[in-house]
N, C-alpha and C positions, 0 to 999 in steps of 0.2 A: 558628541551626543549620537546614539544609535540611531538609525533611518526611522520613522516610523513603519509598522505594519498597515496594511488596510483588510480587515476581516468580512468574508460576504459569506452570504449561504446561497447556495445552488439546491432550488428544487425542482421535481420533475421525474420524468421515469430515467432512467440509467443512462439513455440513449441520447434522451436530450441533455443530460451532463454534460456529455461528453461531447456534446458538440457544441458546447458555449464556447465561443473564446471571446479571451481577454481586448478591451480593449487599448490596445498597448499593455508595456510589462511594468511593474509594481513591485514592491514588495508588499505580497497579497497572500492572504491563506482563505480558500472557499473551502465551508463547512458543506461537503456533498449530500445529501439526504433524499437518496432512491424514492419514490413514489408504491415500489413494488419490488419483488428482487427480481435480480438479473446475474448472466454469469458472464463476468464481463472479459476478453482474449485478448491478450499482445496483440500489438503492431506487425508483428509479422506470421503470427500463429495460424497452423492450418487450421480450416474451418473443421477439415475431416479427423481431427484428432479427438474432437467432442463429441459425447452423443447426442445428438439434435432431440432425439426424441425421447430419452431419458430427460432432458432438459424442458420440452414441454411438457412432459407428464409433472416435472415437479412444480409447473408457471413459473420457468425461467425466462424473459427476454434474454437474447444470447446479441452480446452488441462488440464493438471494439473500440479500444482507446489507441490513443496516438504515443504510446511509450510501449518499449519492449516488454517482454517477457513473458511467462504462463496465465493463465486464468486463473481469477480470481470471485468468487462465489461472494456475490454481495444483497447482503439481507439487511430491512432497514432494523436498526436496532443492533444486528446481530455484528456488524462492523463499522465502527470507527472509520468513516471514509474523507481526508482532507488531500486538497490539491494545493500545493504550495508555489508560490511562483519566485523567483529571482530576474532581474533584469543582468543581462551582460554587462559585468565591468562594476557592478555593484561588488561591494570586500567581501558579500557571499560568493562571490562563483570563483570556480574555477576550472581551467583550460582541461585539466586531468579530469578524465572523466570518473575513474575508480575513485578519487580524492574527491570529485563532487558530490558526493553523498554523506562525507566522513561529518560534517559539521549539522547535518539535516538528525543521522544517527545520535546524534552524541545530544539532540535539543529532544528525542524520542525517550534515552534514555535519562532524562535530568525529569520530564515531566511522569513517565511511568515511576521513577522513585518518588516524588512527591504524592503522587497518587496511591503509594502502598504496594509499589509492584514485587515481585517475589527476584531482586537481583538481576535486573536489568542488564544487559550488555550487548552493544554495538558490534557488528562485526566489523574487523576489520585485515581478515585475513584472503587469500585467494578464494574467489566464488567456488561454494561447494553445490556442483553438479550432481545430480543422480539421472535416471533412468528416465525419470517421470516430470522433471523440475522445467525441462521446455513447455509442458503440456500444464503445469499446476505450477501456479505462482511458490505454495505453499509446502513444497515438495524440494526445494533446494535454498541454498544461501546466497547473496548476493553484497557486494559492500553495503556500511549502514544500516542493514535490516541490524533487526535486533529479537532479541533471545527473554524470552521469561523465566527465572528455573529450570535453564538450557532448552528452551522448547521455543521456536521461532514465532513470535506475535506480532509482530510489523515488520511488511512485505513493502518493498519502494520501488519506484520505478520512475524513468526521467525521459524524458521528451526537449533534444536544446535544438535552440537555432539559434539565428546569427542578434537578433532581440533579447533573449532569455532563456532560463530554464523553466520547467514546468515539472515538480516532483507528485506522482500519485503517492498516496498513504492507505495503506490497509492496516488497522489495527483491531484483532482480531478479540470480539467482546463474547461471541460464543464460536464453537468449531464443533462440526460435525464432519468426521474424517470418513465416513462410513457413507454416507451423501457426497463430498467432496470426490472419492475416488470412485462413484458409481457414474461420472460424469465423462469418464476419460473412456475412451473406445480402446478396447487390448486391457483394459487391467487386470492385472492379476490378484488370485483372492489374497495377497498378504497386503496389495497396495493399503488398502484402507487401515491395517497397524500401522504398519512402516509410517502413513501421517499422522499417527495418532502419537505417535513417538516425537517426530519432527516437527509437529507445531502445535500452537496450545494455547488457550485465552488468555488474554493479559493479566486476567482475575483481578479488574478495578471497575469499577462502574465507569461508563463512557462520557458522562457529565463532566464528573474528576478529571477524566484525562484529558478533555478538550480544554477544562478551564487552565491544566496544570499545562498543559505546551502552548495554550497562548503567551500563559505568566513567562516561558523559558525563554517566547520568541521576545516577548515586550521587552526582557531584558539582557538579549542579549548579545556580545560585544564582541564580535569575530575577532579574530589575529592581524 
């Protein structure tokens, strides 16, 4: 028999999200649900790469989590946002970090086709870099993330220790590429095509896709 899941919601503004933690590891999925939006920065991301005050002009909180990678523009409504947890040594984890994401990917892509998505697909090839992809979550590829009608709609990002893992989820229910790259300090006027090419709404209502990746997690039976 599969592990069970235990499913919570997180509310609050962006900042306090992100600063819940778990008590001890589970297997857990927290439904995040912003208070307000926020633009939320890698773990190691320079402050100075965003513009602070394009970001108050638009009521951004500008906060940070505790997993790698670019910024990521979180509106309530506007993003699907779950935090997924695994315990170390549970038959989800594993040691490879590129391979830690491959099973997370592949339960994104089972609930976006259930939900009507337009050809879903996991990535599963080397991390595609650009220019801007340090700086915008949604601006490069990473293992697992996953592709709508070739156009990147959930961004992943993981946080482990020696306890568990902790996967963020961004799945993108509207984008506004044209706001998204008015946020970056240096960009150039083609940035905002170039993400309007590279990523792109799920095109499912966010209800569907929540209830369709619980049904994928309830039943599903690792290797």
């Amino acid at each position: 028999m599969s592990t069970p899941w235990e499913f919570l919601e997180l509310s609050g503004t962006a900042g306090e999200i992100h600063q819940w933690q778990p008590d001890g590891f589970a297997r857990r999925v927290n439904l995040c649900r912003p208070a307000a939006p926020a633009l939320v920065l890698g773990s190691t991301q320079p402050e100075s790469s965003i513009d602070a005050g394009r970001a108050a002009d638009l009521g951004l909180e500008v906060v940070r989590r505790r997993s790698g990678g670019g910024a990521v523009l979180v509106r309530p409504r506007a993003v699907l946002w779950v935090t997924v947890e695994v315990p170390a040594g549970d038959a989800l984890w594993q040691n490879d970090l590129g391979r830690s994401f491959a099973w997370l990917g592949q339960a994104w892509v089972r609930a976006l086709s259930a939900a009507g998505a337009e050809d879903p697909v996991a990535h599963s090839g080397p991390p595609v870099r650009t220019e801007w992809s340090s700086t915008l979550c949604f601006a490069g590829m990473g293992a697992g993330e996953v592709t709508v009608a070739g156009r990147k709609a959930v961004g992943l990002a993981q946080r482990r220790s020696r306890e568990g893992a902790t996967f963020h989820c961004a799945a993108l229910l509207e984008w506004d590429p044209e706001e998204m790259a008015s946020l970056a300090v240096g960009a150039p006027d083609w940035l905002a095509e170039a993400l309007a090419n590279f990523a792109g709404p799920c095109g499912v209502a966010g209800g569907a896709l929540l209830g369709e990746f619980r049904q994928v997690l309830a039943t599903l039976r690792p290797d």
